[in-house]
FIMAR-619908 format. One record per residue (C-alpha): x, y, z. Coordinates in steps of 0.25 Angstrom, whole numbers, plus 5000, padded with zeros to 4 digits. Layout:
REM FIMAR-619908
c1, c2, c3
X, Y, Z
...
***
This chain:
REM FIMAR-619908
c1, c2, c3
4314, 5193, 5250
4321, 5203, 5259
4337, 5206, 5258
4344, 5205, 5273
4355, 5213, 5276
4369, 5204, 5272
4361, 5195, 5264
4355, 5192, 5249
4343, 5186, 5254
4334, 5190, 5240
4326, 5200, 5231
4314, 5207, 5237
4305, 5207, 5226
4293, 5216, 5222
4282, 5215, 5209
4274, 5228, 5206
4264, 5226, 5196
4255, 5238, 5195
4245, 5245, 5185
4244, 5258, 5189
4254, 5270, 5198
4246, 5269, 5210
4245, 5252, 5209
4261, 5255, 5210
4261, 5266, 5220
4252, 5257, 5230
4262, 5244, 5226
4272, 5252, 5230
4267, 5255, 5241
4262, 5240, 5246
4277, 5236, 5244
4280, 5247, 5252
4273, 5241, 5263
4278, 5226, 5262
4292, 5233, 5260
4292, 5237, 5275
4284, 5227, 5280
4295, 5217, 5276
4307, 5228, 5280
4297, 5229, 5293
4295, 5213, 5294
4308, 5208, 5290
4317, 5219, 5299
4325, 5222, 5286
4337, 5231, 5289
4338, 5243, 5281
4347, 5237, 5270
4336, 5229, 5267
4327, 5241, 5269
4338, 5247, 5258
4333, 5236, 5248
4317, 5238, 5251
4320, 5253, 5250
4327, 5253, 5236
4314, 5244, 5231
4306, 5255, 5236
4314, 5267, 5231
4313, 5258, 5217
4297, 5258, 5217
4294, 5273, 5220
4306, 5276, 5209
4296, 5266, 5200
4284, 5274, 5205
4290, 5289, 5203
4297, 5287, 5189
4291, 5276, 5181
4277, 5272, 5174
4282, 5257, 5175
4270, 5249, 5184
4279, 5235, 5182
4284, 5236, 5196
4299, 5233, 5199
4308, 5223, 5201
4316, 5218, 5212
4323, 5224, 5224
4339, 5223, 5222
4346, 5215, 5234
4354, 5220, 5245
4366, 5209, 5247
4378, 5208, 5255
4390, 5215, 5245
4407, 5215, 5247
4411, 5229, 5243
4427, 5226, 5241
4436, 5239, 5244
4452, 5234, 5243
4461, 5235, 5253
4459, 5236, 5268
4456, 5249, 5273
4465, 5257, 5283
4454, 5260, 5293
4444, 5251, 5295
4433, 5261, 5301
4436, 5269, 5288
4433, 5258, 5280
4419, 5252, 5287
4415, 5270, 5285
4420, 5269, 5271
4411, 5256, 5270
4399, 5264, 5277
4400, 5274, 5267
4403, 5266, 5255
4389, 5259, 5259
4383, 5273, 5262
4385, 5280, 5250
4381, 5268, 5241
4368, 5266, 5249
4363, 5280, 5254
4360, 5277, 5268
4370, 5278, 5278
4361, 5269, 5287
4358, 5257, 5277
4373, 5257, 5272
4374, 5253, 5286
4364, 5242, 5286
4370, 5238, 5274
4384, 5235, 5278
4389, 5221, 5282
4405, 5222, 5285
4419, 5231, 5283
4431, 5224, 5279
4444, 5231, 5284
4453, 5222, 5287
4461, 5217, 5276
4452, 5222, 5265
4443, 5234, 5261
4427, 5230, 5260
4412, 5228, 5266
4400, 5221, 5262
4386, 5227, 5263
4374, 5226, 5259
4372, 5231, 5245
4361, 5233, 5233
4367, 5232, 5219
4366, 5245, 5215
4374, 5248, 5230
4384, 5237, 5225
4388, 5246, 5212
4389, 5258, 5218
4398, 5252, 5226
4407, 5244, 5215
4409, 5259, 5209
4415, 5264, 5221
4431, 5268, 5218
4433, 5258, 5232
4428, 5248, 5229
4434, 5235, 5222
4422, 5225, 5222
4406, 5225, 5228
4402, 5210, 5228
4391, 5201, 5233
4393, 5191, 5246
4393, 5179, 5240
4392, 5166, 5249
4404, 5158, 5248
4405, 5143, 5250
4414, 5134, 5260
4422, 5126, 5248
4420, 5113, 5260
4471, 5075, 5291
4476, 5069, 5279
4474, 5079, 5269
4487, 5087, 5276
4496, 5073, 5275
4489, 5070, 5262
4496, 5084, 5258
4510, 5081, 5262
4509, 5088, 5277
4509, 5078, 5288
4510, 5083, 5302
4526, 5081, 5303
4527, 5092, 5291
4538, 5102, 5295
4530, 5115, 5301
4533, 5127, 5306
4524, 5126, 5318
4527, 5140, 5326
4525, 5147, 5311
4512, 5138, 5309
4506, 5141, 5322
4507, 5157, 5317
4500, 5155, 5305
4485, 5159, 5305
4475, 5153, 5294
4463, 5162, 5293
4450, 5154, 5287
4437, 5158, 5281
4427, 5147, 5284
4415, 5143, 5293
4421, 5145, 5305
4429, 5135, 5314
4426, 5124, 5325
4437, 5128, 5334
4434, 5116, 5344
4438, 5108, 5334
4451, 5098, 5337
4458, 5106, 5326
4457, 5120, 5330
4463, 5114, 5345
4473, 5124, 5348
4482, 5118, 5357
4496, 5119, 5357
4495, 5133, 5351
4498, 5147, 5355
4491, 5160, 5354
4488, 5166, 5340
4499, 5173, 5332
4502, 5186, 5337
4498, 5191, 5321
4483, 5188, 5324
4472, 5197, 5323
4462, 5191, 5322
4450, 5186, 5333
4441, 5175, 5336
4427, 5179, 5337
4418, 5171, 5347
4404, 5169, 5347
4394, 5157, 5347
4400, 5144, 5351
4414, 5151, 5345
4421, 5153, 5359
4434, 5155, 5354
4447, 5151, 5348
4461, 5147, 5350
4475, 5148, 5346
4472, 5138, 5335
4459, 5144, 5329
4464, 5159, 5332
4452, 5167, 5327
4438, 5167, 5322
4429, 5176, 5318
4416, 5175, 5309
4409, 5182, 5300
4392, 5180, 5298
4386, 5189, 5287
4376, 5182, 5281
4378, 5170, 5293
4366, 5161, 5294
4354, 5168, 5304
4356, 5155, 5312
4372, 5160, 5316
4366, 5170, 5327
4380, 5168, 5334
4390, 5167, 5322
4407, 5164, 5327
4418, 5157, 5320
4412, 5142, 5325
4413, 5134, 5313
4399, 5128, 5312
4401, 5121, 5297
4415, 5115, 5300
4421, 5120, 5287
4429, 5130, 5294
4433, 5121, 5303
4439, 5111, 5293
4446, 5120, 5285
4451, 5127, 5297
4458, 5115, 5303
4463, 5110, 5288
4471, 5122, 5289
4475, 5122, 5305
4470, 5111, 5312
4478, 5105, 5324
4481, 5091, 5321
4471, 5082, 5327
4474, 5065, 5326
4462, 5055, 5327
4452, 5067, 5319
4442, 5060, 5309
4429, 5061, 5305
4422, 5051, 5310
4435, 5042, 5310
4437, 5045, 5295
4450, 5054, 5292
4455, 5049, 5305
4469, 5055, 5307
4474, 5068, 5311
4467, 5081, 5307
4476, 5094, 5305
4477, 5107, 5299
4489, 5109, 5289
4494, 5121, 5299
4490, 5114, 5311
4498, 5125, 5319
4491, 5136, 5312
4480, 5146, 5317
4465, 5148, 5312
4456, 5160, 5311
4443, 5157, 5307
4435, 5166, 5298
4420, 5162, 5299
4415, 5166, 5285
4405, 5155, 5282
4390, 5150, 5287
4380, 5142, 5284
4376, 5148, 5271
4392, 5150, 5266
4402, 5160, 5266
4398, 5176, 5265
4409, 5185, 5256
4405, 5195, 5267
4410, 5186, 5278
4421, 5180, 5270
4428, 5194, 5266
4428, 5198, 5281
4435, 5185, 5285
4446, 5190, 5274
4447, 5203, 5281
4449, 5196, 5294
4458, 5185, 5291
4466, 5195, 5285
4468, 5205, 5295
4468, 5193, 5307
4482, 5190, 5303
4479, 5177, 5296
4490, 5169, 5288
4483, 5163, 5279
4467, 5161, 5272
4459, 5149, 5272
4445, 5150, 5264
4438, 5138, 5261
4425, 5146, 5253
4424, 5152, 5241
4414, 5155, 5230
4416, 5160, 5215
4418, 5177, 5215
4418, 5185, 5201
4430, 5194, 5205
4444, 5192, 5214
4437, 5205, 5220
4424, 5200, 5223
4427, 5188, 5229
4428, 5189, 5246
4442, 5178, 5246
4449, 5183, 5235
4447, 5199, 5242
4451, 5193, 5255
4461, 5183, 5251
4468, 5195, 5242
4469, 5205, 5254
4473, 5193, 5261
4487, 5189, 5252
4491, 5205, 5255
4493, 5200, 5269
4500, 5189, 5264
4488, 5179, 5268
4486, 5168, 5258
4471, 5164, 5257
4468, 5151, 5252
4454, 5147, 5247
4447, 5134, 5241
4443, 5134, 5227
4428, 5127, 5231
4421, 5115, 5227
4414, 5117, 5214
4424, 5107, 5206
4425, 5101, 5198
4419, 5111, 5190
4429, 5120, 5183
4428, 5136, 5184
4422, 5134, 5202
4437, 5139, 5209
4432, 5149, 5221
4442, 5158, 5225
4452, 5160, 5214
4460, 5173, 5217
4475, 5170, 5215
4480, 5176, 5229
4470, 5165, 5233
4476, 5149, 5235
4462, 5143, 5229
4464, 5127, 5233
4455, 5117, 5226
4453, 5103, 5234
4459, 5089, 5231
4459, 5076, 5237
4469, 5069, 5246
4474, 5052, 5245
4462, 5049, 5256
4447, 5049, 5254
4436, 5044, 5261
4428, 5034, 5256
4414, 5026, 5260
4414, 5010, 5255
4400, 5009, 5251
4396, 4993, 5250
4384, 4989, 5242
4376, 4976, 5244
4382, 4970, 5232
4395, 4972, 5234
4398, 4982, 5228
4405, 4994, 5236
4413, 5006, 5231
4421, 5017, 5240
4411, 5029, 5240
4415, 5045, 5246
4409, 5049, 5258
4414, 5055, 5271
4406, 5043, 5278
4408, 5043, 5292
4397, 5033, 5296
4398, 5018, 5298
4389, 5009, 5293
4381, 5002, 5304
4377, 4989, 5295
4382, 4982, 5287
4373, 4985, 5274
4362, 4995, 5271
4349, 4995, 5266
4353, 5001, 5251
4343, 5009, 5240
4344, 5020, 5229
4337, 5035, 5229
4333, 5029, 5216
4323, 5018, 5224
4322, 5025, 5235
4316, 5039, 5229
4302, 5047, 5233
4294, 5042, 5222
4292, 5055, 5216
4308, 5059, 5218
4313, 5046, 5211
4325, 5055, 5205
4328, 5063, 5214
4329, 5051, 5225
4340, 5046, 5217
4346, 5057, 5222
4344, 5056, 5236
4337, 5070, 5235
4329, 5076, 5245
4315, 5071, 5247
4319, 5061, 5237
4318, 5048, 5244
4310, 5039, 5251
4314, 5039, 5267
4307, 5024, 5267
4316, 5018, 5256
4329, 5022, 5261
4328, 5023, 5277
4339, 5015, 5283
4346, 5012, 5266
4356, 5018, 5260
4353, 5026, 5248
4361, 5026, 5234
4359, 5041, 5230
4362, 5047, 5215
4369, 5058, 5214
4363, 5068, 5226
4360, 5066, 5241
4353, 5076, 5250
4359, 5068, 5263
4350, 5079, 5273
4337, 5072, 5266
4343, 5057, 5266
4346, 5056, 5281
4333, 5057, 5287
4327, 5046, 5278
4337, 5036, 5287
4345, 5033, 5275
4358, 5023, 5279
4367, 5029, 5268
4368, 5036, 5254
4375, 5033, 5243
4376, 5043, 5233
4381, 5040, 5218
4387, 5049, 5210
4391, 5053, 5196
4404, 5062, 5199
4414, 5055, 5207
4417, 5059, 5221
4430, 5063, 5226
4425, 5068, 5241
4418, 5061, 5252
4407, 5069, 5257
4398, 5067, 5272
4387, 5062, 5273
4374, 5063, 5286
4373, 5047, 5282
4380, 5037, 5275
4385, 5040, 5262
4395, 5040, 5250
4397, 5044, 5236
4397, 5033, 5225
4399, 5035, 5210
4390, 5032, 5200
4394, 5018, 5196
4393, 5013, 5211
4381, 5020, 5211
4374, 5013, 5202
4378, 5000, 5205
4371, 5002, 5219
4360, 5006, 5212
4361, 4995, 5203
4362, 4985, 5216
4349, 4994, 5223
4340, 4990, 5211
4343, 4976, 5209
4344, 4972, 5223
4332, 4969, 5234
4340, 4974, 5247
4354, 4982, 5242
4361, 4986, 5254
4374, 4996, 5255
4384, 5003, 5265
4392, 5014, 5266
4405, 5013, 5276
4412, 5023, 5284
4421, 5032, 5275
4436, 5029, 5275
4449, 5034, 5269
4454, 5030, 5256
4468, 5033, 5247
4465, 5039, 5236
4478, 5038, 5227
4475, 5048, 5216
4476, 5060, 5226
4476, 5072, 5225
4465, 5076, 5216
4456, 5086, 5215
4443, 5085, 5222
4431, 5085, 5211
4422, 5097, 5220
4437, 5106, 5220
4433, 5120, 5213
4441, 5120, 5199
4445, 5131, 5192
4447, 5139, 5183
4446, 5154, 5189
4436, 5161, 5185
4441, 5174, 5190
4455, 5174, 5185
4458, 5165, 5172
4473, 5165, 5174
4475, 5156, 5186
4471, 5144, 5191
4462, 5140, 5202
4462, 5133, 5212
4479, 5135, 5215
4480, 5122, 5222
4473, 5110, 5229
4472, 5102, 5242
4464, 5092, 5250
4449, 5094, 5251
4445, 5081, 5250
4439, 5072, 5263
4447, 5083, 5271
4446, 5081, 5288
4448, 5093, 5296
4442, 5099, 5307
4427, 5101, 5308
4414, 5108, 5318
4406, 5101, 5327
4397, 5111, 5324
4394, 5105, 5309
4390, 5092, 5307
4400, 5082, 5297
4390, 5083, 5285
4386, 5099, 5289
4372, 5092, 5290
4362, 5095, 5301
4358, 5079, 5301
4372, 5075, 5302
4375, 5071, 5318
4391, 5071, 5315
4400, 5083, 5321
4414, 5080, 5321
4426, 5090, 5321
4432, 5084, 5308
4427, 5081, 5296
4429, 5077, 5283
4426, 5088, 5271
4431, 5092, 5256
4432, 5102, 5249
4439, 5113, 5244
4438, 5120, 5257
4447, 5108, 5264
4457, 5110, 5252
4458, 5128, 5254
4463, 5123, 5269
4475, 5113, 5267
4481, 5123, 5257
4478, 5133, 5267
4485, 5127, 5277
4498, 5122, 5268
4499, 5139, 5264
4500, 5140, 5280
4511, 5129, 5280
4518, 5137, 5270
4518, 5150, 5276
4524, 5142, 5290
4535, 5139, 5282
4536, 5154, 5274
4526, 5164, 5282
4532, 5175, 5273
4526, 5169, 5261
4516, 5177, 5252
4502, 5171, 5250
4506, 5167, 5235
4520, 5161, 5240
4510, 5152, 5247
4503, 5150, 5237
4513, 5147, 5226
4521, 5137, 5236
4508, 5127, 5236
4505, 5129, 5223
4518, 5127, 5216
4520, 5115, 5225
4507, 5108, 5225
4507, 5094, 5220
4500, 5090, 5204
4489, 5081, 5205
4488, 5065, 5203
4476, 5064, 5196
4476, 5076, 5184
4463, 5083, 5187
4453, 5087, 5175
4455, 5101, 5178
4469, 5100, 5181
4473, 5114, 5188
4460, 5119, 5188
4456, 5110, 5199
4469, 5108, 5207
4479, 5122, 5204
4493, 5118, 5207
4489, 5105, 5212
4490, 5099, 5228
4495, 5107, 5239
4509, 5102, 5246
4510, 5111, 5256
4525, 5104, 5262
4529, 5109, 5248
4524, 5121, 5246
4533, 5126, 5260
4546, 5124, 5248
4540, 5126, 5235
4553, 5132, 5229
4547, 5143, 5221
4534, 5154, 5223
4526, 5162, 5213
4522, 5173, 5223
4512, 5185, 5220
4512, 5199, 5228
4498, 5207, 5227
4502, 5215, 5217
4504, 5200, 5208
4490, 5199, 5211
4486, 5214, 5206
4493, 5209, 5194
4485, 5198, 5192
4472, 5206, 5194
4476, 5215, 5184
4476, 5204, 5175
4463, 5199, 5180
4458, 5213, 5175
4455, 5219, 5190
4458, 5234, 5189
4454, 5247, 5194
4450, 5251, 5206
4446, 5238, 5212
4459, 5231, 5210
4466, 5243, 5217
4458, 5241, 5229
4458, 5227, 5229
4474, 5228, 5228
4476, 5239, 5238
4483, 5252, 5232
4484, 5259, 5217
4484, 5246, 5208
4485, 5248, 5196
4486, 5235, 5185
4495, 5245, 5178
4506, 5247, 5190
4506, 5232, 5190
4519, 5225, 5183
4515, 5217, 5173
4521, 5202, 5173
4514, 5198, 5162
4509, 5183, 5160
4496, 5179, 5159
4491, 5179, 5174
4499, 5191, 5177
4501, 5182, 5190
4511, 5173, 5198
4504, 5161, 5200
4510, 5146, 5204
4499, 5142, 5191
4499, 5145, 5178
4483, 5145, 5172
4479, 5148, 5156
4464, 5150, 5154
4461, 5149, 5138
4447, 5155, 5135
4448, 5147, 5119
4449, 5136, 5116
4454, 5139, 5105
4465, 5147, 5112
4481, 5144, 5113
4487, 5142, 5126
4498, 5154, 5127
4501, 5159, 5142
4512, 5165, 5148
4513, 5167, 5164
4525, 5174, 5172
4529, 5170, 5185
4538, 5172, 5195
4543, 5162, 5208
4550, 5166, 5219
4562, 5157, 5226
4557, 5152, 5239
4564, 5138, 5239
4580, 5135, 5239
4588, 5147, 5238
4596, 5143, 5225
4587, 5134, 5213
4587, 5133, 5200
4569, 5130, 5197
4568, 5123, 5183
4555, 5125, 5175
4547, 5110, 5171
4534, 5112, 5164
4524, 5101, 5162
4513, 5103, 5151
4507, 5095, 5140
4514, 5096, 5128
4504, 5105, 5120
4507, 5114, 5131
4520, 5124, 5131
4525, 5131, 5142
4538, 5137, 5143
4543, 5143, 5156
4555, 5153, 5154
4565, 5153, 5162
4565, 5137, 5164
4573, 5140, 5175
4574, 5148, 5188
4588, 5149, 5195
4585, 5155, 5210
4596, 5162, 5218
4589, 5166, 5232
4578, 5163, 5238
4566, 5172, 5235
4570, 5176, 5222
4560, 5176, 5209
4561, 5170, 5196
4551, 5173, 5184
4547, 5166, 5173
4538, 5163, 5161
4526, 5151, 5158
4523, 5152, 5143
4512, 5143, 5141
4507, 5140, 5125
4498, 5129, 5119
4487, 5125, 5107
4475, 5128, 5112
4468, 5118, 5122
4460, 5106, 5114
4449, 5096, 5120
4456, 5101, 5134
4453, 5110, 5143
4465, 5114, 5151
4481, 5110, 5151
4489, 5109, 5163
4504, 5110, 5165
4514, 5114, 5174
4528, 5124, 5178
4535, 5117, 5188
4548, 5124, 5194
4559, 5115, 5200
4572, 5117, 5208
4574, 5099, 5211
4569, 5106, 5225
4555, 5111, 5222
4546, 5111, 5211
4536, 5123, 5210
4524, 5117, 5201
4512, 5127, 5194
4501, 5123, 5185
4499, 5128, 5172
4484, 5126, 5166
4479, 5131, 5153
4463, 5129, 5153
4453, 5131, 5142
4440, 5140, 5148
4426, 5135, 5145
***
């Protein structure tokens, strides 16, 4: 298989076995030939041409120097690379010559470093991406200016009432002049500007800060003084994009989009359910769409020059709902982006991804990054499933269809399987099941359901039991709802002893859920695999059963059999949590536009209400807890960070050299940076200890420092909740403010046994002045 330019398609592959030199000459030769019949064929460009060539230049050195008749191996692959240089150049022409002759010098020929490159960034940082083989890729990372050469990777999207739910109904107080100044740049599938949400009525022209532009094309024809600017970015874009734009085709970007800003819009629903009024947290604000993602997900290539863009546009704030697991802080596009980003002061806030609930799976753990984990709200939707017995229970789906009789026909996978497939039709798996047995029933499914293959055999319904209990509703092409195990098996006990069962599934409804908030069970949980010295993810917020804007371009379900285009819709995920704190850190800044990224940061964390319900993984899963964003305008007291906090914490880390002073911008050195000590080197709202034995004692000590942002004069008293194995001791217990903005230090020792038949230990430093309470977590947790 060939390699196209931008892509990682394969290995081209050749076998040689000989028995003589002139066997191996004339093989040589053959392959010679089919080499540029394919290059001739295929129309490869000449970085393909690069690859076939290096093959070529390897079996005539084989020939010339060596005895060997084995025949070699494999070509090496060209792909798609990031090569990282720091800080934004001065000249941008000067930069994209620098790049030529970077590629140039590595590659040899002036015309196929030209084929080879993809893209400058100049704007707000120092980088390109090209085309590169390994061996191109080292040379590179020797270069004095470079700090990191890493692979494109594909990135994943991590996919009303949730805004009163959190304490914000429409009559909260606002600052609506400053509101309708701020402008929320997000990273996503592009946006659905027709869409009752993007309406931009009532609004005036764009703040006179914007730089940015809307880029038109396809059925894009342009934007308004709600949705300000769009552009998009397509390397790597599926071939059947032939006229890429911003248009949201997924509705992804659209409902994260209008989370954040959407204009308040009574009587939206979903097919009636959610029926209320749909808004953004800032419904004032302005949106700047950064198509990054396609069909196939979200390239590193396109996402690092939607940074570069945002940045330079003149937003106020970063939304990004993506994310993917990176091996270094400066080989991650988001944490590069969102790091150049905070030196603007523009505080970028991603979603921790939906891997939960297994531990070690947080995306985007950077600490100038607000990493938001998803929870649940006091409303869910559920579908009443009624069996012919009697017997019914409440099952989770996003149900939007009404049942047209008053029973169905009902049978299991188990009776109706192919009968060479009997297992796997208890799965509902594909070409598992017998279309005459359950045309016009409704099917009991184990476990899985492929709901493409279950549809055209004129199935009523799907049930599907399962063993791990559901916390989300999911939507489905047909009816259908999720049942635990135990319900399961009672309609399956009732299927088998029974000539003519019968079922139904209703329309979904709403139902209060007292124990809320929790943690959704598919939330990303930490710890940080990066950096074992703070948690991840900082905080949490609705992303459960979320309603907010949607494309008509999309159907409900995504699926091409489903006949359902609305613009709302009903999704979870971590990607509808990253929004409402994006939105809150907006509301803040209304309130103090000359707050520091880490201001913002601190004031939703430290005010961010505990849980309930205790979760297993306690902080791991849920970081400071909920967000309360009317809170957070006041907290009282602020741990705020400057770069040079976050060079000190890279020390620590162990990043050094040149690549740490051109990822920081000027002559670091971790030796001119004043040392405060502690055990993260770090001004963080949490406290986190990792213990690597089990055998190990608990002994940590972290320095902080808070900054005055509340009543002029108070007096903040210390209270510390811990188990009693646990000591921690907070010197001084008291600090006495004078003025505002004035900064206090002091001292957490933390000392205990070491950790037995447990795995972590959770407890808490709260500040109070009577006035405000200014809460962070303390977790000790025992590594596998």
């Amino acid at each position: 298989m060939f390699i196209a330019k931008g892509s990682q398609l394969g290995i081209l592959k050749f076998s040689s076995m000989v028995t003589s030199n002139s066997g191996y000459h004339n093989n040589v030769k053959t392959e010679n030939m089919l080499l540029l019949d394919k290059v001739k064929s295929l129309e490869l460009d000449l970085s393909i041409a690069r690859s076939a060539s290096s093959k070529l230049d390897q079996m005539l050195s084989v020939q010339k120097s060596s005895s060997d008749k084995t025949g070699l191996g494999y070509v090496e692959s060209i792909s798609a690379y990031i090569v990282y240089m720091g800080e934004a150049p001065q000249s941008k022409s000067s930069a994209i010559n620098l790049h030529h002759n970077l590629l140039s010098s590595i590659v040899s020929d002036d015309h196929i470093a030209k084929q080879s490159y993809i893209y400058s960034y100049t704007k707000s940082f120092h980088a390109f991406a090209a085309n590169l083989l390994p061996q191109e890729v080292q040379r590179l990372q020797e270069n004095e200016n470079v700090v990191s050469v890493f692979p494109s990777k594909m990135r994943k999207l991590h996919t009303t009432r949730s805004w009163d739910f959190l304490g914000m109904p429409q009559s909260v107080k606002r600052n609506h002049q400053i509101e309708s100044n701020i402008i929320v740049g997000v990273l996503d599938t592009g946006i659905y500007i027709n869409a009752p949400s993007f309406d931009d009525k009532g609004f005036g022209p764009p703040p006179s800060k914007w730089k940015g532009t809307c880029q038109v094309g396809g059925h894009f024809t342009s934007c308004n003084n709600k949705v300000i600017g769009a552009r998009f970015y397509s390397h790597d874009a599926p071939t059947p994009n032939s006229n890429p734009s911003p248009l949201d085709d997924d509705g992804h970007g659209s409902h994260t989009s209008s989370t954040i800003a959407g204009a308040s819009i009574a009587g939206a629903s979903l097919y009636g359910l959610a029926k209320g009024t749909a808004r953004g947290g800032v419904p004032s604000a302005r949106i700047a769409m950064y198509k990054v993602c396609w069909a196939g997900g979200c390239n590193d290539i396109n996402l690092l020059a939607g940074l570069d863009d945002a940045i330079s546009d003149g937003v106020d704030l970063i939304s990004i709902s993506i994310g993917g697991i990176s091996d270094s802080y400066f080989e991650d596009p988001i944490s590069i982006g969102a790091f150049h980003a905070l030196k603007k002061g523009i505080l970028t806030t991603c979603s921790a991804g939906n891997d939960g609930p297994s531990l070690y799976t947080v995306a985007n753990t950077a600490p100038w990054i607000l990493t938001v984990g998803a929870s649940g709200m006091d409303r869910q939707f559920r579908s009443l499933v009624k069996v012919g017995n009697g017997i019914q229970t409440d099952g989770f789906s996003i149900n939007t269809f009404s049942p047209k009789r008053r029973l169905y026909p009902l049978t299991s996978a188990a009776k109706s399987a192919n009968a060479s497939l009997t297992q796997l039709g208890r799965l509902c798996d594909e070409e598992s099941l017998d279309a005459k047995k359950v045309k016009g029933k409704i099917v009991l499914c184990k476990e899985g359901l492929i709901q493409d293959y279950v549809k055209p055999l004129g199935v009523s319904g799907v049930i599907v039991s399962l063993d791990q209990q559901q916390d989300s509703g999911f939507t489905f092409i047909i009816p259908a709802a999720f049942v635990d195990t135990n319900f399961g098996d009672k309609i399956d006990t009732y299927v088998n002893s029974t000539k003519n069962p019968q079922a139904i599934i209703y329309k979904s409804r709403a139902v209060r859920n007292a124990a809320s908030p929790f943690v959704a069970s598919f939330s990303s949980r930490g710890p940080n695999t990066l950096s074992s010295t703070i948690i991840k993810p900082d905080i949490m917020a609705p992303g459960i059963d979320i309603l907010a804007a949607y494309s008509k371009l999309a159907s409900v379900t995504g699926d091409l059999e489903d006949n359902r285009f609305d613009v709302y819709n009903i999704i979870s995920g971590t990607s509808m949590a990253c929004p409402h704190v994006t939105a809150s850190a907006a509301y803040i800044k209304t309130f103090h536009p000359r707050w520091s990224p880490a201001a913002i940061k601190s004031a939703l964390m430290t005010t961010a209400s505990e849980l309930k319900i205790k979760e297993v993984q306690a902080e791991l899963a849920y970081g400071a807890g909920q967000i309360d964003p009317v809170r957070a305008v006041d907290p009282g007291l602020i741990y705020d960070l400057s770069k040079v906090d976050y060079i000190r914490f890279l020390c620590n880390e162990g990043y050094s050299g040149t690549a740490l002073r051109l990822f920081t911008e000027g002559n670091t050195n971790c030796s001119s940076i004043p040392n405060i000590g502690g055990h993260d080197a770090l001004n963080y709202p949490s406290m986190y200890l990792q213990l690597n034995n089990p055998k190990s004692s608990i002994s940590a000590i972290f320095h902080r420092t808070v900054k005055n942002v509340g009543s002029k004069k108070a007096i903040y008293k210390a209270t510390i909740k811990a188990p009693a194995n646990l000591k921690v001791t907070v010197v001084p217990k008291e600090l006495a403010f004078s003025h505002l903005n004035e900064k206090k230090s002091f001292t957490v020792v933390i000392k205990g046994p070491p950790l037995k038949n447990i795995t972590s230990v959770s407890a808490s430093l709260e500040w109070s002045d009577a006035k405000h309470r200014v809460r962070s977590p303390i977790l000790i947790f025992l590594a596998n």
